[in-house]
PyMOL Python script that loads the backbone (N, CA, C, O; Angstrom):
from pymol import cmd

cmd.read_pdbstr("""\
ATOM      1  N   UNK A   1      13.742   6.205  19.652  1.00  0.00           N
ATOM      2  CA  UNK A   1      13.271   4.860  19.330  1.00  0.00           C
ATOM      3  C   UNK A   1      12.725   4.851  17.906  1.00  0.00           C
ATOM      4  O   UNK A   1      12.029   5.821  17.608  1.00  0.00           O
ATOM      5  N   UNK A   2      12.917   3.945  17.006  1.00  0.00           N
ATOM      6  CA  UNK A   2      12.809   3.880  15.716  1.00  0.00           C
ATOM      7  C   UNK A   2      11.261   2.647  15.446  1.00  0.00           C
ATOM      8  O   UNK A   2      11.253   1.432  15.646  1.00  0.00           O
ATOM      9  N   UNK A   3      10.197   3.468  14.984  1.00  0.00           N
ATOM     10  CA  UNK A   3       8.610   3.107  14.768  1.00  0.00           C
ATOM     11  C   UNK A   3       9.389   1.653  14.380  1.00  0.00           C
ATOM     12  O   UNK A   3      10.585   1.389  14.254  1.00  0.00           O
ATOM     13  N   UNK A   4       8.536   1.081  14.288  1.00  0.00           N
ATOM     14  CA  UNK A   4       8.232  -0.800  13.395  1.00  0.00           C
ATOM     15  C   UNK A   4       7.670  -0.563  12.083  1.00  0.00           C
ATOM     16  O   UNK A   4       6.778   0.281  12.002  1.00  0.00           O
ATOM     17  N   UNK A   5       7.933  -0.985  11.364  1.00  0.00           N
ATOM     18  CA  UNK A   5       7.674  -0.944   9.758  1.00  0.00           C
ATOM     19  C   UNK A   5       6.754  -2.044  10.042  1.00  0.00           C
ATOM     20  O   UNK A   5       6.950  -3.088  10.664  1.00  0.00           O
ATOM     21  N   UNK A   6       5.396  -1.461   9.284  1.00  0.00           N
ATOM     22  CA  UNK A   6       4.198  -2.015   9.453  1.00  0.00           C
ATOM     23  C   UNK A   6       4.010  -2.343   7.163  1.00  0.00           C
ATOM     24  O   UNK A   6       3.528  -1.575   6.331  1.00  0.00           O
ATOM     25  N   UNK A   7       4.524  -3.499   6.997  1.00  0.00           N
ATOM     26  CA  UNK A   7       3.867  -4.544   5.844  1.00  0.00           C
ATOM     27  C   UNK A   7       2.613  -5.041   5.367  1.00  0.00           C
ATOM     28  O   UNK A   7       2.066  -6.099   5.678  1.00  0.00           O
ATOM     29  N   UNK A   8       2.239  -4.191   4.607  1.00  0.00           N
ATOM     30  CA  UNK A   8       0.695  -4.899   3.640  1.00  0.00           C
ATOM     31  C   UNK A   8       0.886  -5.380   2.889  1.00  0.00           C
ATOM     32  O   UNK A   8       1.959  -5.248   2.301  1.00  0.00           O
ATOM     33  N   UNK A   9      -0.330  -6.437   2.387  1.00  0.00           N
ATOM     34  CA  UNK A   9      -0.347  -6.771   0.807  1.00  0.00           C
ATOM     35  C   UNK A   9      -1.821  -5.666   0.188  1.00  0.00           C
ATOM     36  O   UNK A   9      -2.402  -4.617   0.465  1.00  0.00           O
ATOM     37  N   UNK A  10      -1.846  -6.920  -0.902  1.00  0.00           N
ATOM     38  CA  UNK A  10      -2.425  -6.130  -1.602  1.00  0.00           C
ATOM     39  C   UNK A  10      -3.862  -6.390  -0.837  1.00  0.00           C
ATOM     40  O   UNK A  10      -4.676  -5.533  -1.178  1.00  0.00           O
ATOM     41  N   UNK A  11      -4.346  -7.256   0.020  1.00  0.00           N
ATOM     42  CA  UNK A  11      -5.780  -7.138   0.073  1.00  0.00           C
ATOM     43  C   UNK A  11      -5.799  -6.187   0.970  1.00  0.00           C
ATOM     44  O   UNK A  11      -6.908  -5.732   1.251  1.00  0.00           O
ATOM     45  N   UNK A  12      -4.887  -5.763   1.492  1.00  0.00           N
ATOM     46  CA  UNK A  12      -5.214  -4.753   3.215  1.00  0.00           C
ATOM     47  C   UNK A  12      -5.873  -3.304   1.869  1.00  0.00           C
ATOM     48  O   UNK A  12      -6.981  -2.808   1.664  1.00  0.00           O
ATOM     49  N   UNK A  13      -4.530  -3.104   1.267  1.00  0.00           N
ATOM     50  CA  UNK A  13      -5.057  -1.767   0.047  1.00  0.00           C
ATOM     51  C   UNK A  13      -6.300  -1.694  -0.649  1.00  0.00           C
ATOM     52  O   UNK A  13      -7.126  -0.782  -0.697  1.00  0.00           O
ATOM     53  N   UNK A  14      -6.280  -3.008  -1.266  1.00  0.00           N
ATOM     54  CA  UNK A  14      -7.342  -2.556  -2.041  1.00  0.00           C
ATOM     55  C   UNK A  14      -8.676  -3.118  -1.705  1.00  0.00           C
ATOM     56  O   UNK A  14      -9.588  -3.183  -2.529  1.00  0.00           O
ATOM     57  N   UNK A  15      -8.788  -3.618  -0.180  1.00  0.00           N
ATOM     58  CA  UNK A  15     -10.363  -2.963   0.870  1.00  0.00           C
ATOM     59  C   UNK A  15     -10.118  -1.753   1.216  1.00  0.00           C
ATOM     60  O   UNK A  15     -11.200  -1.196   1.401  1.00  0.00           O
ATOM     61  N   UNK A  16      -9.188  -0.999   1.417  1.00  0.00           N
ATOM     62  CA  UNK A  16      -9.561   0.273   1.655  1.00  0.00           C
ATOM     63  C   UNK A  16      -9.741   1.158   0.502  1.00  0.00           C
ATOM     64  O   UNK A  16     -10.263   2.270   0.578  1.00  0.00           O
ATOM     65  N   UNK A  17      -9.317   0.652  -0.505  1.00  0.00           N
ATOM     66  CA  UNK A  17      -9.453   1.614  -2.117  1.00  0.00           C
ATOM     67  C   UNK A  17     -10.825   1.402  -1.586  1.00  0.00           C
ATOM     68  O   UNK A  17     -11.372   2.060  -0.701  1.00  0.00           O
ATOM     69  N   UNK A  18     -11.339   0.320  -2.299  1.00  0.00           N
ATOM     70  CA  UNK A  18     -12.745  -0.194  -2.092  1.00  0.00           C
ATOM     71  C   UNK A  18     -13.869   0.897  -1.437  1.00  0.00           C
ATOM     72  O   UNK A  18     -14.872   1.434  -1.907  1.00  0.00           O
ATOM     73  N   UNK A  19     -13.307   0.943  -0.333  1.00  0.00           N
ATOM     74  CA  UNK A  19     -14.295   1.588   0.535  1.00  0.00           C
ATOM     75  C   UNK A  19     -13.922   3.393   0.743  1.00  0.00           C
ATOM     76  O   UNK A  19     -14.396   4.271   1.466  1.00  0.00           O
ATOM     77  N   UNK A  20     -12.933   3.358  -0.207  1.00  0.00           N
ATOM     78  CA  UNK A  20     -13.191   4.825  -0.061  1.00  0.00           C
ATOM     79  C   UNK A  20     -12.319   5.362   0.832  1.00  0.00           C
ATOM     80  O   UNK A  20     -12.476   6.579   0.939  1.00  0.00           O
ATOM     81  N   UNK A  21     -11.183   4.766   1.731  1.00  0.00           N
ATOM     82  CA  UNK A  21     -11.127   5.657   3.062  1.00  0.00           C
ATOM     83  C   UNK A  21      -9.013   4.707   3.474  1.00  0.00           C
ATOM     84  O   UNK A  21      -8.332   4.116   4.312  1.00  0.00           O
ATOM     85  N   UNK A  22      -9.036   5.313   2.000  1.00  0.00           N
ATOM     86  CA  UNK A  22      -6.969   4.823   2.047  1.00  0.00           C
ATOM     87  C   UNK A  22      -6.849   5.924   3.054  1.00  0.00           C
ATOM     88  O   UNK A  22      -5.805   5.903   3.705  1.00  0.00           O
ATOM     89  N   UNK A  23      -7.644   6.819   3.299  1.00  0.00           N
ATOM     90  CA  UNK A  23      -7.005   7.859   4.657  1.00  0.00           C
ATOM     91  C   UNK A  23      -6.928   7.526   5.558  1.00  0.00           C
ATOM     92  O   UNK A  23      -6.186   8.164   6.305  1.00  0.00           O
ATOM     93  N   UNK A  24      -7.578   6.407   6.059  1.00  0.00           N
ATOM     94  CA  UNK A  24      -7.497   5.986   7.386  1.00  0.00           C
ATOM     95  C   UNK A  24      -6.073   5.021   8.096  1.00  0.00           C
ATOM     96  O   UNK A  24      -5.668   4.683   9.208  1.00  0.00           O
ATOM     97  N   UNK A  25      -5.683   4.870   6.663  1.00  0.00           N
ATOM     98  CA  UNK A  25      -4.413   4.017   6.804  1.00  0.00           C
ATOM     99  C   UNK A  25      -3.163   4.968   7.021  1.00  0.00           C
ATOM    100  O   UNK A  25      -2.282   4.823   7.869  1.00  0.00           O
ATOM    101  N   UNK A  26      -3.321   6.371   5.697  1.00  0.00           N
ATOM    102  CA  UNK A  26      -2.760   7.220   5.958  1.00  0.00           C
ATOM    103  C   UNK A  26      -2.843   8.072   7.462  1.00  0.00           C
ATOM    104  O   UNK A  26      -1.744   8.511   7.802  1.00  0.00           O
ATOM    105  N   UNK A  27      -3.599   8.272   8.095  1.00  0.00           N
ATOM    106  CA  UNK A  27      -3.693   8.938   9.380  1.00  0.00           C
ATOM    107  C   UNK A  27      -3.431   8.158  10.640  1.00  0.00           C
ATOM    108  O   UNK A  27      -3.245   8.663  11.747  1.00  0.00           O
ATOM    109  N   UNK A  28      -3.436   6.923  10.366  1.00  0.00           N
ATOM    110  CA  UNK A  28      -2.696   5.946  11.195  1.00  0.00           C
ATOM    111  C   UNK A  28      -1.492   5.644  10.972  1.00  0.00           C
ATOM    112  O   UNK A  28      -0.852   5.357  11.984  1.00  0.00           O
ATOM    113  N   UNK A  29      -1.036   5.611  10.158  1.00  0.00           N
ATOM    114  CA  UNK A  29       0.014   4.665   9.533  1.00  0.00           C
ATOM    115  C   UNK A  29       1.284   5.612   8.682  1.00  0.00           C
ATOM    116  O   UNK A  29       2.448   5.213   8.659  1.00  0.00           O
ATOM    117  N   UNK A  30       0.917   6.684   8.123  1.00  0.00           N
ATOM    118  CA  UNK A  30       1.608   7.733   6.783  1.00  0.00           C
ATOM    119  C   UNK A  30       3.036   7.412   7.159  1.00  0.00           C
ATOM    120  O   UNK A  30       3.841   7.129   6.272  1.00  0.00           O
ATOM    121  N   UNK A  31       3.540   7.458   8.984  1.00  0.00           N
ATOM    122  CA  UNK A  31       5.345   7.006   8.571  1.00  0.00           C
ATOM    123  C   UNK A  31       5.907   5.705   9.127  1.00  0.00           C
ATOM    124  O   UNK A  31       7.007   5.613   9.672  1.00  0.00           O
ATOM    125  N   UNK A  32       5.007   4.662   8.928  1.00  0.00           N
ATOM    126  CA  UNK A  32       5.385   3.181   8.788  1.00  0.00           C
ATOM    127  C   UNK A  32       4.708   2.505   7.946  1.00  0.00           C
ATOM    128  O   UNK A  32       5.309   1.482   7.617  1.00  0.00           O
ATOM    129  N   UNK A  33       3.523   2.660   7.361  1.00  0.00           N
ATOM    130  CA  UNK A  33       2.915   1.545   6.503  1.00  0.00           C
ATOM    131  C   UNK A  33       3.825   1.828   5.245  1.00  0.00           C
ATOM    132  O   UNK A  33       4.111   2.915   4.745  1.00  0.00           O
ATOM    133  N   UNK A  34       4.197   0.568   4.872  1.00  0.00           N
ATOM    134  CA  UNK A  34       4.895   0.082   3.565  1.00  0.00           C
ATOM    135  C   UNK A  34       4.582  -0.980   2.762  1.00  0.00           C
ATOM    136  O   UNK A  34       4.006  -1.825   3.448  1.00  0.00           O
ATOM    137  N   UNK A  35       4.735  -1.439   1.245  1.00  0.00           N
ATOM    138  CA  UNK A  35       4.715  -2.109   0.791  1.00  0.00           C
ATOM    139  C   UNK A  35       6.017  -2.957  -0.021  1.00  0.00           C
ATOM    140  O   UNK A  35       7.210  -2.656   0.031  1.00  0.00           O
ATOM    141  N   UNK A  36       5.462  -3.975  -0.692  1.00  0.00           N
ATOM    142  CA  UNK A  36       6.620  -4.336  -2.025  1.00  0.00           C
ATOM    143  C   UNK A  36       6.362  -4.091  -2.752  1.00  0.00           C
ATOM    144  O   UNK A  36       5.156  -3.842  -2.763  1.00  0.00           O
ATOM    145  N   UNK A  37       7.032  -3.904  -3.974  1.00  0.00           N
ATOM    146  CA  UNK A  37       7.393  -3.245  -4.890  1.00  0.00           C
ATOM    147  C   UNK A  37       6.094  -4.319  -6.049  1.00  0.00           C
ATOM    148  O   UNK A  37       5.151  -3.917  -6.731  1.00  0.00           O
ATOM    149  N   UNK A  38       6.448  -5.252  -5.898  1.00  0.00           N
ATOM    150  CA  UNK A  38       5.447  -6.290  -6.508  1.00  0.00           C
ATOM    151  C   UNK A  38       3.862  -6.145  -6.150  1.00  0.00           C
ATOM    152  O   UNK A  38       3.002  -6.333  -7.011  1.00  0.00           O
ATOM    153  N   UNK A  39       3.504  -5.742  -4.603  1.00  0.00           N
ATOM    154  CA  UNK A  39       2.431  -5.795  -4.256  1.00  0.00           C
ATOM    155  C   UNK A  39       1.755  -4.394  -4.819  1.00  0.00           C
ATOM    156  O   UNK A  39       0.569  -4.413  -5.147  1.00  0.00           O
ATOM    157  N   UNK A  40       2.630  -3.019  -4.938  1.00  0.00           N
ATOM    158  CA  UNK A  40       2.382  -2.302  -5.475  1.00  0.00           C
ATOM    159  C   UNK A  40       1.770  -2.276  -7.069  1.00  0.00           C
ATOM    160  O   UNK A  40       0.797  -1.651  -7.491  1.00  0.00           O
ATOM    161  N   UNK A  41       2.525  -3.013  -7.661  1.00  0.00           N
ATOM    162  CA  UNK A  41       2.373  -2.933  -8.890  1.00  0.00           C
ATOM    163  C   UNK A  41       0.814  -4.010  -9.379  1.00  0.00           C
ATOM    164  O   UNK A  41       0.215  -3.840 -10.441  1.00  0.00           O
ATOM    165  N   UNK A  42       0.462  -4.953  -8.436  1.00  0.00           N
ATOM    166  CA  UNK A  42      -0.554  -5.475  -7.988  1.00  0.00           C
ATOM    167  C   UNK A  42      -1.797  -4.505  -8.496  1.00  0.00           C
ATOM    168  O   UNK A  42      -2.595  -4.489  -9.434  1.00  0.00           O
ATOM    169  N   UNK A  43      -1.475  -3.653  -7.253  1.00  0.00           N
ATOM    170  CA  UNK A  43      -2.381  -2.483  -6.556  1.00  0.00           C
ATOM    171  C   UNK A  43      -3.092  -1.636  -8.531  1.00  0.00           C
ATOM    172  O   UNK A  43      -4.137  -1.369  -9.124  1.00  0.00           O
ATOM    173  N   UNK A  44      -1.439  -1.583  -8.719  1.00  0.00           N
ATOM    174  CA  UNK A  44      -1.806  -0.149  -9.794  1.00  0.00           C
ATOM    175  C   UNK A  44      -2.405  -1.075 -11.044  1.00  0.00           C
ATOM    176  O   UNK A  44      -3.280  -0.567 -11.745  1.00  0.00           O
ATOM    177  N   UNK A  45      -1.983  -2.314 -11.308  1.00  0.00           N
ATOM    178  CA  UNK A  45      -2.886  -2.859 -12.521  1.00  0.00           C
ATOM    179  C   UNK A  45      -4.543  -3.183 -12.275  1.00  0.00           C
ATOM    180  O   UNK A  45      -5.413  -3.322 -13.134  1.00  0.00           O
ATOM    181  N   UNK A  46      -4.662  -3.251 -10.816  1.00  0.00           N
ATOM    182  CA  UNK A  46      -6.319  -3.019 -10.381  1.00  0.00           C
ATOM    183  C   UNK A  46      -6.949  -1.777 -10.736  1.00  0.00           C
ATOM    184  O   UNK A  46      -7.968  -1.830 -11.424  1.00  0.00           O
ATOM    185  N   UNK A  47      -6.516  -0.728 -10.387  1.00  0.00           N
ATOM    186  CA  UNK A  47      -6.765   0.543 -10.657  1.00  0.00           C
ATOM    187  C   UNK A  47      -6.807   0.976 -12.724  1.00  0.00           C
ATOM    188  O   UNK A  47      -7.552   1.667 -13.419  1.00  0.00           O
ATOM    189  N   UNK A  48      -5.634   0.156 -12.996  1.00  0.00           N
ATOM    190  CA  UNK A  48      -5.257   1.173 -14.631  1.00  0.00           C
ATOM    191  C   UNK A  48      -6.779  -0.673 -14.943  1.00  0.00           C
ATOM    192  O   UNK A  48      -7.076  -0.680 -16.138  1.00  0.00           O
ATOM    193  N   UNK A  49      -7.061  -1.125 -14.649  1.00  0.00           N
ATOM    194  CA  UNK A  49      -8.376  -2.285 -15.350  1.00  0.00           C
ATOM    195  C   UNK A  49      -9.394  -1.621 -14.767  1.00  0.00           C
ATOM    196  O   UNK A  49     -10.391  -1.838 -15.456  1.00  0.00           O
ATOM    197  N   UNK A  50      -9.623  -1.023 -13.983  1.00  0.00           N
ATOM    198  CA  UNK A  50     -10.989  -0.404 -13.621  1.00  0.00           C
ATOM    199  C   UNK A  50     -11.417  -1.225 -12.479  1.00  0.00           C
ATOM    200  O   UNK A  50     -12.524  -1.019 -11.981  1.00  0.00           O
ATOM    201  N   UNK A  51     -10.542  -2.248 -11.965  1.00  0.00           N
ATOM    202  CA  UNK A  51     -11.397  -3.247 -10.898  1.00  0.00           C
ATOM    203  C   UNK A  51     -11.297  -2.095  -9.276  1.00  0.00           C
ATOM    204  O   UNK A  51     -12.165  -1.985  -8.410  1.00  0.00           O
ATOM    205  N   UNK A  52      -9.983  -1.419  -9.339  1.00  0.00           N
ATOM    206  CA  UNK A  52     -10.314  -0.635  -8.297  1.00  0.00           C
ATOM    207  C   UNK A  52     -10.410   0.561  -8.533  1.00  0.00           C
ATOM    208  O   UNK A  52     -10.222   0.914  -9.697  1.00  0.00           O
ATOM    209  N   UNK A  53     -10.648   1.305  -7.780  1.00  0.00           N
ATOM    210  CA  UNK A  53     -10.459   3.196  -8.130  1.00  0.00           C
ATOM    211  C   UNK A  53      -8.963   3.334  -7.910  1.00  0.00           C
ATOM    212  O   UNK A  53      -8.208   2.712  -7.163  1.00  0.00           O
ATOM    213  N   UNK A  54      -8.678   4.634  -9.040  1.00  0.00           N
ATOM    214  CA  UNK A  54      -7.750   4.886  -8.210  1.00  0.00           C
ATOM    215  C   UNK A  54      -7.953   5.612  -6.947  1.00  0.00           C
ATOM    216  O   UNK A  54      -9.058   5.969  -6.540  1.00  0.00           O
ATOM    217  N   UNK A  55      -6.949   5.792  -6.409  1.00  0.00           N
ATOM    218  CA  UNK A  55      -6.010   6.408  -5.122  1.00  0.00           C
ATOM    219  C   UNK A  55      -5.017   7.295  -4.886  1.00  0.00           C
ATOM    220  O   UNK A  55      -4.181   7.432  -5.779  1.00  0.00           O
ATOM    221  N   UNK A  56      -4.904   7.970  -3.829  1.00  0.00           N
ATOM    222  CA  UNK A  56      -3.485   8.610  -4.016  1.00  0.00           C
ATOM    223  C   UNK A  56      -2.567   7.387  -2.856  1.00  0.00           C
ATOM    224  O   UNK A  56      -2.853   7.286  -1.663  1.00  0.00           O
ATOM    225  N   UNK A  57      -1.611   6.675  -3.460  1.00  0.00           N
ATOM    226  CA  UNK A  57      -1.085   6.218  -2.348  1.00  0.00           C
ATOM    227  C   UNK A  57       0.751   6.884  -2.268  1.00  0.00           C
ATOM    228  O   UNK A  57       1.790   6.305  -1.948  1.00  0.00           O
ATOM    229  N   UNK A  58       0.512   8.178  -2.675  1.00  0.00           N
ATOM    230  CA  UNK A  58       2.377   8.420  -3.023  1.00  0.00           C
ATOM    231  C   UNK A  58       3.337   8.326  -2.012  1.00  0.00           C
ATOM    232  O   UNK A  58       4.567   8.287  -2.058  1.00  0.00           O
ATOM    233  N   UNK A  59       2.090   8.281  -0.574  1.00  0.00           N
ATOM    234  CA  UNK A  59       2.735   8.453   0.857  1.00  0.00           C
ATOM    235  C   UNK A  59       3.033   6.923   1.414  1.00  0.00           C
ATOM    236  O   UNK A  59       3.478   6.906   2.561  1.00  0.00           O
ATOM    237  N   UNK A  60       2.850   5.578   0.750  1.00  0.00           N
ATOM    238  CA  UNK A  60       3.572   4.331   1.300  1.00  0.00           C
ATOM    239  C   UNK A  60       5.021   4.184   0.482  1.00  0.00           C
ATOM    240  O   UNK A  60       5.447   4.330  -0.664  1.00  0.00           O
ATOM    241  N   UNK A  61       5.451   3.844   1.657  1.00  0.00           N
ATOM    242  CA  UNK A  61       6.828   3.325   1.243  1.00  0.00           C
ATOM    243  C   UNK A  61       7.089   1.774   0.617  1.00  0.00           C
ATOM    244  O   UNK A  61       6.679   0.742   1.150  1.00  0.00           O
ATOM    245  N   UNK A  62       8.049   1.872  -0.933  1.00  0.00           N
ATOM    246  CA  UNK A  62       7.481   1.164  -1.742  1.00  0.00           C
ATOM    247  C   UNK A  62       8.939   0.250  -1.128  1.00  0.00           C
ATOM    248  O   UNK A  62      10.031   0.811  -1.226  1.00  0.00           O
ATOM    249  N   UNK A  63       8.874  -0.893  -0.624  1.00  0.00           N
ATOM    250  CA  UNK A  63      10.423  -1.658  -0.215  1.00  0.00           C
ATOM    251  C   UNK A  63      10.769  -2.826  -1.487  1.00  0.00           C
ATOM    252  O   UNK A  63       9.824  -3.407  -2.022  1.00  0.00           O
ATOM    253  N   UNK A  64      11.912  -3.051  -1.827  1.00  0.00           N
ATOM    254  CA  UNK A  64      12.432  -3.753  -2.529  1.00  0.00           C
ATOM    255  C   UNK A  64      13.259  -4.940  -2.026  1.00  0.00           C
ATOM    256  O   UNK A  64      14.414  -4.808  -1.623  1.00  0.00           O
ATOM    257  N   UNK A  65      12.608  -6.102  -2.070  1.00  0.00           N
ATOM    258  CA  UNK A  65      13.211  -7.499  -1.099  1.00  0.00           C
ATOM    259  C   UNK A  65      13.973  -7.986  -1.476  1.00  0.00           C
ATOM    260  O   UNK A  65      13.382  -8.750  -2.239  1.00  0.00           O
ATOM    261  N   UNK A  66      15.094  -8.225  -1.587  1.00  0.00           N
ATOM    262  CA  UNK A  66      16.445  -8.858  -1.555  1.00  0.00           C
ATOM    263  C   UNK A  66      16.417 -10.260  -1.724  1.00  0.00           C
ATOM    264  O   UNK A  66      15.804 -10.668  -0.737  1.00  0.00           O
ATOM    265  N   UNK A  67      16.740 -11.234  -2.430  1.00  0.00           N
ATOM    266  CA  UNK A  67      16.602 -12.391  -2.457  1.00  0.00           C
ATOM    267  C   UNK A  67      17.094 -12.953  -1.039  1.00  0.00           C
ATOM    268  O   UNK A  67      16.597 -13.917  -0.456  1.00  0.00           O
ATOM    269  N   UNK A  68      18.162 -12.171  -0.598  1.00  0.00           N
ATOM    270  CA  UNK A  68      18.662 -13.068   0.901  1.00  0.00           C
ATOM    271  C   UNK A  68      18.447 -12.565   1.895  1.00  0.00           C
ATOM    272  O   UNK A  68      19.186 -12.619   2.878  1.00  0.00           O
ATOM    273  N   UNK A  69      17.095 -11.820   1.798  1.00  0.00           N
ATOM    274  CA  UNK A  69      16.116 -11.264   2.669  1.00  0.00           C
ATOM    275  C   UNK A  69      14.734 -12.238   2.905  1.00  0.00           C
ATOM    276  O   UNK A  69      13.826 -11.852   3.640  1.00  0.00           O
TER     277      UNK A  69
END
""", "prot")
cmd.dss("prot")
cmd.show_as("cartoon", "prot")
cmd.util.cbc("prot")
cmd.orient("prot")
């Protein structure tokens, strides 16, 4: 049986940057939580301005949406 691809944006990420504890997403989540490619890039201009910390997030899967998706 093939998991469900579990979709964040950017606020699910960066309350957990926030608080310190992207592991918890990782230890739940490491082989279905995914993002977009847009929401990602979201994520990393918070981090490279100083509004969030960084993170390690190398373990979400980054998806790319198809217009006729």
């Amino acid at each position: 049986m093939e998991k469900e691809l579990i979709l964040v944006d950017n606020t699910v990420l960066s309350n957990f940057s926030l608080i310190g504890r992207e592991d918890i997403l990782h230890s739940l989540f490491k082989d279905t939580l995914s993002t977009t490619k847009e929401v990602f890039q979201e994520l990393k201009r918070g981090e490279d301005t100083g509004i969030l910390p960084k993170r390690d997030w190398i373990w979400i899967k980054i998806l790319k949406i198809e217009s006729s998706q």
